[in-house]
C-alpha positions as CSV (number, residue, x, y, z in Angstrom):
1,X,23.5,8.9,-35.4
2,X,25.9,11.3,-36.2
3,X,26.3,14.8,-34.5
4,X,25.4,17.8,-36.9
5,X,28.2,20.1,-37.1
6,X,27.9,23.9,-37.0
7,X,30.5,26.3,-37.6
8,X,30.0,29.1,-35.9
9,X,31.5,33.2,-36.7
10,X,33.6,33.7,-33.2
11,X,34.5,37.3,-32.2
12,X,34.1,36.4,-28.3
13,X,32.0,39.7,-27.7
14,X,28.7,39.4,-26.0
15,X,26.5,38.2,-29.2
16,X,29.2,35.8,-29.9
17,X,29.7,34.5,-26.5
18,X,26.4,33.7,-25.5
19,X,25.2,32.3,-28.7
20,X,28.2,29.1,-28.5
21,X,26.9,28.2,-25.5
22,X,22.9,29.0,-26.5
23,X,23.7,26.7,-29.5
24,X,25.5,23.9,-27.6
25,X,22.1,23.8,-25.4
26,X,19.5,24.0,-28.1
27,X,20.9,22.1,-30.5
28,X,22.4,18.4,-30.3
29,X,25.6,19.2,-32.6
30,X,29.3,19.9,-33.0
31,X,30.4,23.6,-32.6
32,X,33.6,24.9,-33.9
33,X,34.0,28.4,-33.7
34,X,36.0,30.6,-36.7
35,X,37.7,33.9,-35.8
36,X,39.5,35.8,-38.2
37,X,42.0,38.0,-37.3
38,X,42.1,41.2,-38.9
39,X,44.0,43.9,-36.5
40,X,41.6,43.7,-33.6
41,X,43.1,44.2,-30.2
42,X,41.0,41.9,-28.2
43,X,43.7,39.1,-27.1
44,X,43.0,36.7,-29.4
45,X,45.1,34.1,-28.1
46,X,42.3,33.7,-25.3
47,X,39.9,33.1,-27.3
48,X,40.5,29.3,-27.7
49,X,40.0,29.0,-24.1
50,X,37.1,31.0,-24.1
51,X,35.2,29.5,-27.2
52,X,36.3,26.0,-25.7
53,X,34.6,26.6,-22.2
54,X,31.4,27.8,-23.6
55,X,30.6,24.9,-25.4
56,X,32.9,24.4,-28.7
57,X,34.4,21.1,-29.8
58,X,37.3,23.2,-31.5
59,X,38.5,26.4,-32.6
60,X,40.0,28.5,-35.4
61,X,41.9,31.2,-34.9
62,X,43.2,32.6,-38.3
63,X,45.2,35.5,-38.9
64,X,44.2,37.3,-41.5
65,X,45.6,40.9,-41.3
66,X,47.8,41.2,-44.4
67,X,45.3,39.5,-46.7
68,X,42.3,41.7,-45.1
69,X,44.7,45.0,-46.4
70,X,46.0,44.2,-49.4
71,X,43.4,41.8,-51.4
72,X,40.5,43.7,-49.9
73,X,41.0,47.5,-48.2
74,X,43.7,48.4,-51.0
75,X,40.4,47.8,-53.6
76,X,38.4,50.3,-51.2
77,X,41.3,52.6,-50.8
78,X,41.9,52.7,-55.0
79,X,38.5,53.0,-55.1
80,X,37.9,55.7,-52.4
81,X,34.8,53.9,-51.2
82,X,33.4,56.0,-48.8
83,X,29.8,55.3,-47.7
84,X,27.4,58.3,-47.7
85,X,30.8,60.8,-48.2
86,X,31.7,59.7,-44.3
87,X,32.4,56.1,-43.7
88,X,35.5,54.2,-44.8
89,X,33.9,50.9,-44.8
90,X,36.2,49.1,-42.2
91,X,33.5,46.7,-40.9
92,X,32.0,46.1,-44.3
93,X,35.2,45.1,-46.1
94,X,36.1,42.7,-43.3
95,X,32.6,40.9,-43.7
96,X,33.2,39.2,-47.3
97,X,37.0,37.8,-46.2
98,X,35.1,36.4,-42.8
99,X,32.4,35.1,-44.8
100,X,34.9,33.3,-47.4
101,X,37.1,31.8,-44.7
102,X,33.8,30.4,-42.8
103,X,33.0,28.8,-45.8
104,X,36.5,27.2,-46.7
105,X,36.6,26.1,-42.7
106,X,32.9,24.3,-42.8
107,X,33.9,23.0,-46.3
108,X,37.2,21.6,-44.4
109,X,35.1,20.4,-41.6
110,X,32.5,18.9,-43.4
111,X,30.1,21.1,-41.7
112,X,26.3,21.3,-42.1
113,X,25.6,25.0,-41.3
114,X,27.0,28.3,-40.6
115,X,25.6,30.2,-37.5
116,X,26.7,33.6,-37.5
117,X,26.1,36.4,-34.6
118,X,24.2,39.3,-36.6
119,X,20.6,40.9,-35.2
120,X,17.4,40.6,-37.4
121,X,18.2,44.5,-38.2
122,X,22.1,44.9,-38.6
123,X,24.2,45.1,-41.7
124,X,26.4,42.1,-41.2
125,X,23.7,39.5,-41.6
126,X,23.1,40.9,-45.1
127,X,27.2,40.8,-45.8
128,X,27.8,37.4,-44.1
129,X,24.2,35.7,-45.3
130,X,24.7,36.7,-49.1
131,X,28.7,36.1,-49.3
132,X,27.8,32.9,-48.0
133,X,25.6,32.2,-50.0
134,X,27.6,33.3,-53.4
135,X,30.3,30.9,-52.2
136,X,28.3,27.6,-51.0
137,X,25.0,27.8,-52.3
138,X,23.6,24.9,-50.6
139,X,25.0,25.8,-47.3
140,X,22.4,26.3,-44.4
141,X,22.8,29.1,-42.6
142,X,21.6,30.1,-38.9
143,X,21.0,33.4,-37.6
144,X,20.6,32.8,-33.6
145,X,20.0,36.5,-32.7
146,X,16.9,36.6,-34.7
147,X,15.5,33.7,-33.4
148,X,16.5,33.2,-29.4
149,X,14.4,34.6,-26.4
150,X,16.2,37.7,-25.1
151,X,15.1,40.9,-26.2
152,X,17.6,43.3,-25.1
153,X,21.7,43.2,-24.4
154,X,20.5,43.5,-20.8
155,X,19.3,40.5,-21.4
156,X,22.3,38.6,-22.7
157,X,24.8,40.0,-20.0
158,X,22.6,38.1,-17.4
159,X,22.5,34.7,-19.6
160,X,26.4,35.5,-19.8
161,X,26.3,36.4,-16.3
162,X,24.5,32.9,-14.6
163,X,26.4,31.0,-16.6
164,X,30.0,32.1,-15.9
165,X,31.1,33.1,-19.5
166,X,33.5,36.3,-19.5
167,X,32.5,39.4,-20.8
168,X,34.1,42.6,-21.2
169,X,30.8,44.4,-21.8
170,X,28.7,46.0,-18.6
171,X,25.7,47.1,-18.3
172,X,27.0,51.0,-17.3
173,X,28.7,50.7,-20.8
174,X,26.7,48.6,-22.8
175,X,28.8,49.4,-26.6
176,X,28.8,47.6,-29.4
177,X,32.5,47.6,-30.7
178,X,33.7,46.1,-34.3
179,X,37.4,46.4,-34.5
180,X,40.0,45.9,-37.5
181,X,42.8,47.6,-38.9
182,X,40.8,50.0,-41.1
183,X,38.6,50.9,-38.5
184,X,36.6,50.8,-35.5
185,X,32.8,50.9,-34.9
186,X,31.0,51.7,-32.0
187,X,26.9,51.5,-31.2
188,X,24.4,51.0,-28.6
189,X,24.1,52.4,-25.3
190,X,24.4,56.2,-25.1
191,X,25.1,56.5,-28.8
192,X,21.2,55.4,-29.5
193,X,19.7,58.9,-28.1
194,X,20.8,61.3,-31.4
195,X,20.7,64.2,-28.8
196,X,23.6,63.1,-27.1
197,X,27.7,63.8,-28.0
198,X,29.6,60.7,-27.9
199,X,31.0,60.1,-24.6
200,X,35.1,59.8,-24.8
201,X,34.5,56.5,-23.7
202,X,33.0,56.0,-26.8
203,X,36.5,56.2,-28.5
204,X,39.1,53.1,-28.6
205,X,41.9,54.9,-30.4
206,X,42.0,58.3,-31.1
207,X,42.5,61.6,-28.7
208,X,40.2,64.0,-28.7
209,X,41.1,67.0,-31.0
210,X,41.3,69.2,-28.1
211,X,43.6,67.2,-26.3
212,X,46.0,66.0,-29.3
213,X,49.2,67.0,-29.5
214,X,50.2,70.8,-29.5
215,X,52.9,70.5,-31.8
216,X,51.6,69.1,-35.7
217,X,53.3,66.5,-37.4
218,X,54.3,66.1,-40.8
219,X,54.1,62.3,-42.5
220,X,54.9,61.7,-46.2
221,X,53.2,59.0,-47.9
222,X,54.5,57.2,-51.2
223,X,52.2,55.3,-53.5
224,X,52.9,53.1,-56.8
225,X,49.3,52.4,-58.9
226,X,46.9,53.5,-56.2
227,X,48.4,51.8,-53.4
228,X,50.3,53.1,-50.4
229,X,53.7,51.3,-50.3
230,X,55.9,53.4,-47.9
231,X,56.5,56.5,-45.2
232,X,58.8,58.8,-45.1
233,X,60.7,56.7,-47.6
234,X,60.9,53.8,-45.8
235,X,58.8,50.5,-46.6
236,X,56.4,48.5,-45.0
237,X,53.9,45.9,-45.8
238,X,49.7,46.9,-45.6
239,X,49.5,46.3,-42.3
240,X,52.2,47.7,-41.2
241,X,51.6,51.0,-43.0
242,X,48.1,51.2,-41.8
243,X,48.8,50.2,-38.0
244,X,51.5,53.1,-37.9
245,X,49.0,55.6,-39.3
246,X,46.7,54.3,-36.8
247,X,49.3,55.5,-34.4
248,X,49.8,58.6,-35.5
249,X,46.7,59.8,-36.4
250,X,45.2,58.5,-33.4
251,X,47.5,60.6,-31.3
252,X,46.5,63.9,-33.5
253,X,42.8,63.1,-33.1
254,X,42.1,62.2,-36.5
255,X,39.9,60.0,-38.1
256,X,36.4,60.1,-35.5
257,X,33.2,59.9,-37.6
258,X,29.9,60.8,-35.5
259,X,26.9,60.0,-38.7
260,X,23.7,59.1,-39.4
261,X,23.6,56.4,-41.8
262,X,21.2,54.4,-43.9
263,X,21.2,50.9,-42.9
264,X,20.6,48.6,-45.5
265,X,17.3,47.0,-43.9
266,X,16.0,50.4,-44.7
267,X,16.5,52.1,-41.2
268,X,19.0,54.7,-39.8
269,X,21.5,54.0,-37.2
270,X,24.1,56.2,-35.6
271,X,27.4,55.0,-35.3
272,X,30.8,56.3,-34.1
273,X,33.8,55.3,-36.2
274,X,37.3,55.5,-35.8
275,X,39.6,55.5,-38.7
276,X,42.5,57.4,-38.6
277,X,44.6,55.4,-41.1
278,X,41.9,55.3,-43.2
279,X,41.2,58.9,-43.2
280,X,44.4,60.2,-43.6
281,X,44.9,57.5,-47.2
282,X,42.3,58.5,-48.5
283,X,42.9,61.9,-47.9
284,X,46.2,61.4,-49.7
285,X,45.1,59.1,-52.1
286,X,42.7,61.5,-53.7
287,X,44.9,64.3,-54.2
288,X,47.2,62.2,-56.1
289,X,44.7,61.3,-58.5
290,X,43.2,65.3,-58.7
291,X,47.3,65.6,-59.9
292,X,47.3,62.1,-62.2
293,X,43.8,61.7,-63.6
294,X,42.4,63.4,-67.1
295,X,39.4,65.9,-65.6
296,X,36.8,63.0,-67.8
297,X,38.0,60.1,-65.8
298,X,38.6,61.9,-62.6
299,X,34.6,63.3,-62.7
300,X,33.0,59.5,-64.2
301,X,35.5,57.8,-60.8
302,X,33.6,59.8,-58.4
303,X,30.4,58.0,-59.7
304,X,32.0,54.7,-60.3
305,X,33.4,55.2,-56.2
306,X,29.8,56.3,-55.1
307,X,28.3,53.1,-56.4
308,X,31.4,50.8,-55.4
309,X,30.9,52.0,-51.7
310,X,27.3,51.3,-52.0
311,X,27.5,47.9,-52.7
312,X,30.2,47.3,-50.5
313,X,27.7,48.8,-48.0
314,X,25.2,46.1,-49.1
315,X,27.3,42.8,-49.4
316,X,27.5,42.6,-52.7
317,X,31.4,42.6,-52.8
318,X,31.4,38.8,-54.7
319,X,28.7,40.2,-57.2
320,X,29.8,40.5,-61.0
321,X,28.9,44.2,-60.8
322,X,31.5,44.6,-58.1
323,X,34.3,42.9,-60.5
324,X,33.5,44.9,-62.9
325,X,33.9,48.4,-61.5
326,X,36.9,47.5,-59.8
327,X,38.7,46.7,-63.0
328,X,37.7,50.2,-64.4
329,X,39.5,51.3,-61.1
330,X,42.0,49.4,-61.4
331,X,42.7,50.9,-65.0
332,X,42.4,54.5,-63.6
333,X,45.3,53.3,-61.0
334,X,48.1,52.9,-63.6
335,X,49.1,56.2,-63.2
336,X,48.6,57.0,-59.8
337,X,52.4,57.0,-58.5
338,X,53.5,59.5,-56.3
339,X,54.0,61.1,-52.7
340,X,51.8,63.5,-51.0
341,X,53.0,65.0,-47.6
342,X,49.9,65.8,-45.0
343,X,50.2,68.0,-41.8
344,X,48.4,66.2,-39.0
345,X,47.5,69.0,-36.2
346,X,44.3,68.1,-33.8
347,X,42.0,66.7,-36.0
348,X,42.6,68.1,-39.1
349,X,45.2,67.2,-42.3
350,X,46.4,69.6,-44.3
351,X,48.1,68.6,-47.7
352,X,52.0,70.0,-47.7
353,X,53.0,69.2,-50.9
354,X,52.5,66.6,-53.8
355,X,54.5,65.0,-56.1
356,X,54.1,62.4,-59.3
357,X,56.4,61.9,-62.7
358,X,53.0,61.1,-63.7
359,X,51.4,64.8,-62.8
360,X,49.0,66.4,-65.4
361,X,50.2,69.5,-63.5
362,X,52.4,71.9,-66.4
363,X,53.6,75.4,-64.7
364,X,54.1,76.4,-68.1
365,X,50.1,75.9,-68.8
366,X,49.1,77.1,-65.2
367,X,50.9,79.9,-64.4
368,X,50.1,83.6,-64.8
369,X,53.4,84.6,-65.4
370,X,56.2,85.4,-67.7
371,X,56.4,82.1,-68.6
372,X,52.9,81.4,-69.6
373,X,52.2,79.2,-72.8
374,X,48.4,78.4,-72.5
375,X,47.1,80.7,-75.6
376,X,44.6,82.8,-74.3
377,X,42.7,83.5,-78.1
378,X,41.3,80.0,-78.1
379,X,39.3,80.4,-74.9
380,X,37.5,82.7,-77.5
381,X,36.1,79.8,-79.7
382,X,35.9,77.3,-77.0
383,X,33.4,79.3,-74.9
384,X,31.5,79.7,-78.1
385,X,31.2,76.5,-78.9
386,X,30.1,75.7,-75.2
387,X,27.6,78.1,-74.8
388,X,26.0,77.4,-78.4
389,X,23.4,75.0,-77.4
390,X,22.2,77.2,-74.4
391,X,22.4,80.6,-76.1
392,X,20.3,79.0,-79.5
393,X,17.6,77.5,-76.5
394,X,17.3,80.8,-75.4
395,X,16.7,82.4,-78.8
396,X,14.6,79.8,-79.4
397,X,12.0,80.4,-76.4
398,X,11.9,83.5,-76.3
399,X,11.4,83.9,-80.0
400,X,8.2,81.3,-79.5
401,X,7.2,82.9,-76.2
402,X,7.1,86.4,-78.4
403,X,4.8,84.8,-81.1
404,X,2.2,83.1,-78.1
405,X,1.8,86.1,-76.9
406,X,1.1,87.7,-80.1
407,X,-1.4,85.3,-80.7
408,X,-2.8,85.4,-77.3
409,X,-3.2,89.0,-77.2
410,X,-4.3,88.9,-80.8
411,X,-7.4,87.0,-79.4
């Protein structure tokens, strides 16, 4: 009879690790493991090795980086998806692309189900499970980590442990770490008591604010239609651009994001972030569209950006709903052409200057000086007509609150 094959999400952390081998025990199938490459610094040449020796038949190791920024973070970044006002998303937008190349390899393969690494109360199952299941519909799908015996992480080092499979997690710092180019998350271990400030152990990439550099730095940052295409004049391609703001903003301490969040199993976690590329774009991002945007479209975006972030949040990035708000962004981006040049100085960025043939911006209209044009005698009917409605609802109620009481005392 022939061997079942299961294609298995690979990241070679502890979850990962210890289910390819759990799954070449409990089940009598094929496993070929699927990592996707999107700016993580884990040697991912190893990998191979590593995914071979705990059981798989055959791995993929696909790099993904440019795709992952410019077909899936540039939507975010035109979008400003931010989750609850603080999180840039990095984890979430990498969770559709991983899903869609899991399904193209087990398509390739011929596979009969897609085992992924997510717990019974994470995020990710909910972004991998329902991508998956928007792309291959009749795929089956295994969740290991909601099914297996061990209870704890504690647990799985000592599987990990007896049977020889390398680990870069211990049990003295026991963190949870999702790494790609827009972003790093980190949970578990100390990070789980809300009492407690994150350690600096906590933190992958960036300096602590205190111990950034003394001297601020100044980067200026060009965009055409919404999306970052050069520094300081000079181009680069999306991952590029994001890995040298990484850089640079790592070293200034910006970009760390401590937050309570609302899972979307209907708990709160707390997670650390890291984003300082991320941070600093979107920073720049939205005050070129506070200079190119219509006040109307600017104020109905921030709603449309809420919601977007939302259901990136929720794995709903292949929904209709999705496609459909992101080509009303994508019509608000048209305009958005421009440079903006931030100050980066220990944590904090500080907008120097912005620029756009497309500004809305008129000195002429703005200023309060000699040169003024704005006609000051129409403000004169336009507050009238604004304040109609609430100045006839006033008259109104008070007028009826004067005849109640007149018949109230007249009883």
């Amino acid at each position: 009879m022939k061997k079942k094959k299961i294609v298995v999400a690979y990241s070679g952390g502890l979850d990962t690790s210890v289910m390819v081998k759990w799954l070449s025990e409990k089940y009598d199938s094929e496993i070929i493991t699927v990592t996707g490459n999107l700016g993580q610094k884990k040697d991912v040449e190893n990998l191979e090795e590593k995914a071979l020796k705990t059981g798989a038949s055959k791995a993929y190791i696909i790099d993904l980086q440019n795709e992952f920024i410019e077909d899936y973070v540039w939507k975010a970044l035109k979008a400003e998806a931010l989750y609850e006002g603080d999180y840039p998303l990095a984890t979430s937008i990498g969770r559709p692309l991983l899903a869609k190349l899991m399904v193209e390899i087990a398509q390739k393969e011929n596979a009969d189900m897609i085992a992924h690494g997510c717990t019974g109360k994470g995020n990710d199952q909910v972004r991998f499970e329902v991508g998956i299941k928007t792309l291959a519909p009749d795929m089956e799908i295994i969740a290991p980590l909601r099914t297996w015996e061990f209870k704890t992480r504690e647990e799985e080092i000592d599987y990990a442990l007896l049977h020889n499979i390398p680990i870069s997690i211990t049990k003295q710092k026991p963190y949870s770490i999702d790494e790609n180019l827009w972003g790093i998350a980190v949970e578990c271990g100390e990070l789980e008591d809300t009492m407690n400030a994150p350690p600096e152990d906590a933190f992958q990439i960036t300096k602590s604010p205190m111990k950034a550099k003394d001297k601020p730095q100044e980067v200026t940052i060009s965009f055409k239609e919404g999306i970052p295409v050069a520094i300081e004049g000079q181009n680069y391609s999306g991952a590029e651009l994001v890995s040298y703001l990484n850089a640079i903003g790592g070293e200034h301490g910006i970009g760390r994001i401590d937050m309570i969040e609302n899972r979307v199993v209907g708990i709160k976690s707390r997670e650390i972030y890291e984003a300082p590329a991320a941070t600093i774009l979107i920073k720049a991002h939205h005050e070129l569209e506070k200079l190119t945007l219509d006040k109307d479209t600017f104020r109905y975006k921030q709603n449309v950006s809420h919601q977007i972030s939302n259901m990136i949040y929720d794995g709903l990035w292949f929904s209709p709903l999705f496609n459909s708000l992101m080509a009303f962004v994508d019509s608000t981006q048209q305009n958005v052409t421009g440079e903006i040049k931030l100050q980066l100085y220990k944590g904090n960025i500080t907008v120097m200057s912005r620029t756009s043939p497309f500004s809305l911006y008129t000195l002429e209209l703005a200023t309060y000086g000699a040169g003024d044009t704005f006609n000051h005698q129409d403000s004169v009917g336009f507050i009238n007509l604004i304040g109609l409605p609430y100045k006839t609802m006033t008259k109104v109620l008070n007028k009826n609150k004067m005849v109640l009481n007149e018949h109230v005392v007249g009883k």
